[in-house]
N, C-alpha and C positions, 0 to 999 in steps of 0.2 A: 316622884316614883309612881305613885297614881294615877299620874296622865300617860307616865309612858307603859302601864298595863292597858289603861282603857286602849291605847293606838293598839296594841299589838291585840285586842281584842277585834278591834275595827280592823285591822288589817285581815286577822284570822278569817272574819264572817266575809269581808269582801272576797276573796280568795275562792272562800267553800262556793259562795254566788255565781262567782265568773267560773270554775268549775264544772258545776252543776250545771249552767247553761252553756256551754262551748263543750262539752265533752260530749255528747250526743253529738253533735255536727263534727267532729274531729271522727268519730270514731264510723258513724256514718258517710264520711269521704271516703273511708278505707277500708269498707266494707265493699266488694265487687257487688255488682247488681246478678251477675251470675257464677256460679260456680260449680264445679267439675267432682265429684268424690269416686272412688271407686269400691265395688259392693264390701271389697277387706275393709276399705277406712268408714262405709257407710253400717258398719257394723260395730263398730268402737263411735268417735266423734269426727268432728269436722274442725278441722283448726285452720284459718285461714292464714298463709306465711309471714310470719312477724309481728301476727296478734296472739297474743297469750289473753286476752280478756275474758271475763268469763259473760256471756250472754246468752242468755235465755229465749229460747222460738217457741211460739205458741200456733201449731196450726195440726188441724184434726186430718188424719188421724193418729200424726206424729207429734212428740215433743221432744228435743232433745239439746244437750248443754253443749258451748266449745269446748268445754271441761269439765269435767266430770259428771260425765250421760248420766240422765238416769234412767231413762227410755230409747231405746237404740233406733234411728231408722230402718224401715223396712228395706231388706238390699233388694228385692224382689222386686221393688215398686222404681220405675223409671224415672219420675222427676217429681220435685215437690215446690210448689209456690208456699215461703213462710214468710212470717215477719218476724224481723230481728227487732225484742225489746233492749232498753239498757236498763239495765240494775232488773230486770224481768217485770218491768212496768210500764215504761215507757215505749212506744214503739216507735223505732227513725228508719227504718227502708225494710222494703219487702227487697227477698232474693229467691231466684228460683234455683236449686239445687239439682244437678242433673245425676245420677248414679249411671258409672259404666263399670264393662268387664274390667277387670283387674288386666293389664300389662305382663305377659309374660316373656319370658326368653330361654334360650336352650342355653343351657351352662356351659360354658368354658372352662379354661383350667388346666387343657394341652401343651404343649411349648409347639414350636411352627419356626420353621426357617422362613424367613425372612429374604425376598429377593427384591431390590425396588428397582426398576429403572427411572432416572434421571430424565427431567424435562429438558434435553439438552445433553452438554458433557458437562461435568464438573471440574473446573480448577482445584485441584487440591494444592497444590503447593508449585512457586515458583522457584526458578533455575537459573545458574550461569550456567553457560558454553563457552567452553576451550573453543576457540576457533584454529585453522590450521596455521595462521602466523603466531598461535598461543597466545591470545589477547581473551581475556576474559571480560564475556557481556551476558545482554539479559534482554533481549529483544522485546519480549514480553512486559517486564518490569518497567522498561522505560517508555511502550506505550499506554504506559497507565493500566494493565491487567492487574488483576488482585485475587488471593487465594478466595473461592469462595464464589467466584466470577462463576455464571453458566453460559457457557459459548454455546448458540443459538442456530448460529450460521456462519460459514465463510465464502464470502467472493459472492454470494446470494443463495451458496447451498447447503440446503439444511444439514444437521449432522445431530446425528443421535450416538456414535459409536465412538471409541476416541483410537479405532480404524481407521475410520472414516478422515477425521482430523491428520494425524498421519499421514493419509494417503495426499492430501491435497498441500501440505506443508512440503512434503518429499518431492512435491513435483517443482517447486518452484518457481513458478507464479508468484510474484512482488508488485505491488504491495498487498498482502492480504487483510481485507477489508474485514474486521469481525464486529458481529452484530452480538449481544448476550442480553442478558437479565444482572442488574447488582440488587439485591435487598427488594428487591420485587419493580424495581427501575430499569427500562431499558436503557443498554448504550450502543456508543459505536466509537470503534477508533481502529489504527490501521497500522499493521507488525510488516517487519522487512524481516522475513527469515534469512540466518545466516550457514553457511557449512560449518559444522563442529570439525572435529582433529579427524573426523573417519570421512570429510569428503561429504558427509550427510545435510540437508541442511534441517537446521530444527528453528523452536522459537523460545526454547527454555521455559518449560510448562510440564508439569504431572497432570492429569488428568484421568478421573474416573468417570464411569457410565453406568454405573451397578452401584448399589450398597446392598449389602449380606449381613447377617445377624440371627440370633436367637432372639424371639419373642414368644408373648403366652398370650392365648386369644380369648377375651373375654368374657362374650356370649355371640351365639348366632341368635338370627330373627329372619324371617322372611328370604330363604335364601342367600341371605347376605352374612359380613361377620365383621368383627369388631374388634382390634388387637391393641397392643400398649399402652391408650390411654394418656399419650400424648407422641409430638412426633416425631421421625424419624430424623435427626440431625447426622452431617458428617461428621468422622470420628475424627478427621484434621482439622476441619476450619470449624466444627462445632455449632456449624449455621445450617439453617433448616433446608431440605432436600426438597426444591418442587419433581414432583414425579411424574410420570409419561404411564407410568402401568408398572407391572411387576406380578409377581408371585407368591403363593403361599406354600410351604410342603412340610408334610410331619417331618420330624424329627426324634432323635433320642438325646436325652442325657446321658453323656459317657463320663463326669464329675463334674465338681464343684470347687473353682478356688476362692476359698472363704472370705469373708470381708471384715475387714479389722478397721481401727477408729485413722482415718485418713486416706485409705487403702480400700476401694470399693471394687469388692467379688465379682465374681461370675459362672454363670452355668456353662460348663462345655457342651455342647451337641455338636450332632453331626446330619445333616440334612440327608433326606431321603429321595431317592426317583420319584417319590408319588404326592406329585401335585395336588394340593389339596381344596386351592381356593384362588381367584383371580386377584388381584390389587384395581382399586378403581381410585383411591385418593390416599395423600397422607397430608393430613392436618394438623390443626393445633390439640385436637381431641386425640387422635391416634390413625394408626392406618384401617381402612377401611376396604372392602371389596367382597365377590360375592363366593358365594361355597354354601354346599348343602352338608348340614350332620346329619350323621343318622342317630343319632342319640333319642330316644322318644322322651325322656321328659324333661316338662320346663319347668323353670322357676318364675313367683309371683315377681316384679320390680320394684322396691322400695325405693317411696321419694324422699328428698334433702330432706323433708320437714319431718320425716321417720327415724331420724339418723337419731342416735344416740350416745354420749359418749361414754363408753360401756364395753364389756367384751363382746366380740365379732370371734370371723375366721377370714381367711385367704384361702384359694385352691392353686395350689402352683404343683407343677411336677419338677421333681429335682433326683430325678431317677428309676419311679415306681410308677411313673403315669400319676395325674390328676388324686392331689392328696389333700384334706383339709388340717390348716393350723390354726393354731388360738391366734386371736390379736387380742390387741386395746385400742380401741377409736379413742386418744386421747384431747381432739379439739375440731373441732365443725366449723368451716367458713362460708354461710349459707348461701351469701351474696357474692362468691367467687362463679369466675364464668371460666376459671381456668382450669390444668390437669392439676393443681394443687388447691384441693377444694378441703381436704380433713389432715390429721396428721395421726399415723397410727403407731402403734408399739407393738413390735413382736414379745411374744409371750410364751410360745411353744418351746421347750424344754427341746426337743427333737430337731425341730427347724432352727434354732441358734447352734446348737451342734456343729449341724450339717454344715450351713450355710453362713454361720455368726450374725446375720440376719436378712433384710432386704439387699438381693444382691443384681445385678445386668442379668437379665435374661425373664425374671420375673414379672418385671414390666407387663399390664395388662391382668393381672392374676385378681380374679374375680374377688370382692370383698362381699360377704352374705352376715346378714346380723336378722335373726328373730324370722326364720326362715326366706330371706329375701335376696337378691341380689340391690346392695345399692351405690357397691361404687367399684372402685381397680385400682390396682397400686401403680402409682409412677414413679416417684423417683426414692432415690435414699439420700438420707443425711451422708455427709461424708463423715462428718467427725464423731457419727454413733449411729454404725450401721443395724442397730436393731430397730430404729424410728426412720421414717418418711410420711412422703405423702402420699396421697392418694385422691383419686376425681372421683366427682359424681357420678353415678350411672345413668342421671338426665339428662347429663350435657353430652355424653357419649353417643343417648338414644338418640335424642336432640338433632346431632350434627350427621347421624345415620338418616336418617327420615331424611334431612336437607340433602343429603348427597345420591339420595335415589330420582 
């Protein structure tokens, strides 16, 4: 019994040893050699992402903790050369700390008709034809077309409208050679259109050129603007829409049908003449494009590492124009690059009423915690529409800056 205290003695001090010397060089890999704060966080602490550690910097004529400051940086002062101690003794790397302007954006919070055009035309759904001897086919089907297909071109000419398709199916020209996109792949293959029962000749195909919707636009910034927070999918094949351009235009809420546990809501509107904003992309982040607010004030940006899980608010309009509700940020997924970055809970007495909670249309609805903007709602649970997700407001800015 004795010997096996003395090991677990020996074990204990080995342990504290290889410890004590590898945790300075572990913690010193992960320390950046520079780093970025801005004058709100240079006035509380610096907490580097996914270090919780507590380290001590010793350089005149600031000192200050990762956790719990006791000495604030100067926000005033542009950069500082320090050295990072461990345990506030030991010193393992100098870092220069640069302080910039705080990140602002104009608040969002409006709902926006939604106009996209399609990089192409869209397949939405395949067809038989009655033919005039009353033989049912599917011209399409059988050369390998699929819902979901974006036909690109026929015979070698472009087509954007699904007029245009039409026109050139009607005429009758065999074989038509069509060129498209599947899943971001291009293809090719080649349809015999046939006369349906009216003499016409088709190739058994639905097709759109447009997708329409209600959405809420996040924040502007520079011109530009920022809407749903993830992207615009078709509401048949439920797969992602490349887009050619499009539009934005106010709109109004004229109701709300409410969203119950399997049964997910929506905002009625009705689009307006007045063009509000151009479409330039729609992404995995949301749709993007440019429009001037006139709104004069902006809000500070709060990053991932700000986030809290804690009460927030939303701003969505569900009939009154741009209105703030309770939330609960009930969980943070720091290291997601996606539109489901947090998961939140409605809370508002008011907004469960109206709405029974996150409903279609809300989509992009600015999330603000501790005066900030730092993230948007995307989507809803189905089976308890008072919880969803929501994205970060980095990845959003992130994917704006790249698209300019």
């Amino acid at each position: 019994m004795k010997f096996f205290h003395k090991n677990r003695f020996i074990n204990f001090v080995c342990f504290f040893i290889l410890f004590a010397l590898f945790s300075p060089i572990i913690l010193s890999s992960a320390i950046p050699p520079n780093a970025t704060v801005t004058k709100s966080e240079a006035s509380n602490m610096w907490i580097p992402e996914g270090m919780r550690w507590v380290v001590r910097t010793r350089e005149s004529p600031a000192e200050f903790v990762l956790e719990n400051t006791a000495q604030k940086l100067d926000k005033n002062t542009k950069s500082y050369n320090t050295t990072v101690y461990f345990c506030g003794v030991l010193p393992i790397k100098k870092v220069n700390i640069s302080v910039t302007e705080d990140k602002t954006v104009i608040l969002g919070g409006e709902a926006v008709g939604i106009n996209l055009r399609t990089d192409g035309v869209l397949v939405a759904e395949l067809d038989s034809i009655k033919t005039v001897s009353g033989k049912s086919v599917s011209p399409a089907r059988d050369a390998g077309i699929k819902s979901g297909d974006i036909i690109e071109s026929i015979n070698g000419i472009k087509v954007y409208k699904k007029e245009e398709i039409s026109e050139i199916v009607e005429s009758g020209d065999n074989p038509l050679k069509i060129c498209g996109n599947r899943n971001g792949k291009n293809f090719e293959c080649e349809i015999e259109s046939v006369k349906d029962e009216t003499g016409k000749n088709a190739i058994g195909i639905w097709i759109r050129d447009t997708v329409a919707g209600i959405g809420t636009v996040t924040f502007y910034s520079d011109n530009s603007f920022a809407a749903l927070g993830h992207p615009i999918c078709d509401i048949d094949t439920g797969k992602y829409v490349s887009a050619s351009g499009g539009a934005i235009y106010s709109a109004a809420i004229v109701g709300v049908d409410k969203g119950e546990k399997g049964s997910p809501g929506s905002l009625k509107g009705i689009f307006t003449t007045n063009k509000t904003g151009e479409i330039t992309a729609n992404s995995q982040y949301g749709v993007f494009g440019t429009s001037v607010s006139s709104k004069p004030e902006r809000i500070p940006v709060g990053k991932k590492n700000e986030i809290r899980c804690k009460e927030a608010q939303i701003v969505c309009d569900i009939g009154k124009g741009p209105e703030k509700f309770d939330i609960e940020i009930q969980r943070i997924m720091p290291e997601s690059d996606t539109s489901k970055s947090m998961v939140i809970h409605i809370t508002d007495k008011t907004l469960l009423e109206k709405t029974g909670g996150i409903v279609q249309g809300m989509s992009g609805s600015p999330i603000l915690q501790n005066g900030k903007i730092v993230g948007a709602v995307t989507h809803v649970f189905v089976n308890d529409p008072t919880r969803g997700y929501g994205i970060f407001i980095e990845n959003m800015l992130a994917e704006a800056e790249k698209i300019k």
